[in-house]
N, C-alpha and C positions, 0 to 999 in steps of 0.2 A: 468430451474431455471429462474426465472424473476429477472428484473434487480435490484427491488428493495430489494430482499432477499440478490444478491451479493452484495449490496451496502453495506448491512446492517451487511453480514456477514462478509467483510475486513473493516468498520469500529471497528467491535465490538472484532477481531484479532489484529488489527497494531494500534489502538490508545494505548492498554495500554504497545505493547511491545516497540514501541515509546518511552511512559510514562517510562517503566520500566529499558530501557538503558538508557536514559539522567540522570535518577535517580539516577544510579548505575554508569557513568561515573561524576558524580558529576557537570552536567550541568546545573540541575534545585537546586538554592540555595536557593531558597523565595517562599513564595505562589504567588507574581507576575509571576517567571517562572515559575510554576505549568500551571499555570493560560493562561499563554501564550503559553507554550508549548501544553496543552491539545489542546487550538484552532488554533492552527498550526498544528497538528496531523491530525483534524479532516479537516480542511482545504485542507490540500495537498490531501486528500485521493478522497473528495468532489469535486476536480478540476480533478483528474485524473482518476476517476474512469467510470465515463460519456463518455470521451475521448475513453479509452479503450474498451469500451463496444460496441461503434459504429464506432471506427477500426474493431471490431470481426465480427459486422456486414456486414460492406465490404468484409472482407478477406474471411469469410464463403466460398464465393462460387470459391475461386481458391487456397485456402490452404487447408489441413487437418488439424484436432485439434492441435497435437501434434506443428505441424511449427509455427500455427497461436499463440501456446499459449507463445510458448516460444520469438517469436519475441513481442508478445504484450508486457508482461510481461516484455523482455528488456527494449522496452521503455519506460514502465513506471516507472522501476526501476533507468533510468537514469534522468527520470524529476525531480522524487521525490526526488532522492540523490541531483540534483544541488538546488532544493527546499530546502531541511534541511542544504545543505551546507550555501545558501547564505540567510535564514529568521533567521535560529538560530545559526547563526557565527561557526560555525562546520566545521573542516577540512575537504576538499571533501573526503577525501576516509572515513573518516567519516558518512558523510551525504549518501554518495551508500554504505556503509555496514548497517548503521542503513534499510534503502529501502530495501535491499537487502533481510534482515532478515524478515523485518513486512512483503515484498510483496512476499515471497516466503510462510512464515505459510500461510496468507491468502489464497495464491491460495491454498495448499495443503489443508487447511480448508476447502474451498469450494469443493474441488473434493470430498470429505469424507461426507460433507453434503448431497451434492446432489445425492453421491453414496445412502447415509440411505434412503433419500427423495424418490429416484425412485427405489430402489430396485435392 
């Protein structure tokens, strides 16, 4: 899978489930939060996604899949929660369960894709 497909496939995963919690927690009340939230969704993901990508690249050659994915994946889940915590005023445990959820579909999205993709 190349980087631009993951990119493209946890954008296109955790922006609207992002979108769909803050919604349904009743944190976007206006189209300005609409508004602000979608480019904070897309932001956070845009900052950490790069990040992550080329940790995996390092780790490759002295982790297996499995350690490498789950350590990445922590820390990116803890960026992004201190990220929702402190851009959209959200209680931290908060802001890591909102991560918690968009960065787990995602990944589990992209192992499902790229299972279709190669077969």
């Amino acid at each position: 899978m190349t980087q631009v497909l993951a990119l493209l496939i946890s954008l296109t995963i955790e922006v609207p489930i992002i979108l769909f919690a803050l919604l349904t927690t009743q944190q976007i009340l206006s189209y300005f939060d609409l508004c602000n939230s979608l480019i904070i969704a897309y932001a956070v993901t845009l900052l950490t996604h790069p990040l992550a990508w080329e940790i995996n690249d390092i780790l490759i050659l002295y982790l297996e899949f499995p350690v490498r994915a789950i350590l990445i994946e922590s820390v990116v889940i803890i960026a992004e929660g201190v990220l929702y915590w402190v851009i959209l005023n959200l209680d931290w445990r908060k802001g890591l369960f909102l991560s918690l959820i968009a960065n787990t579909s995602s990944f589990l999205g992209g192992l499902v894709i790229d299972k279709l993709l190669t077969g």
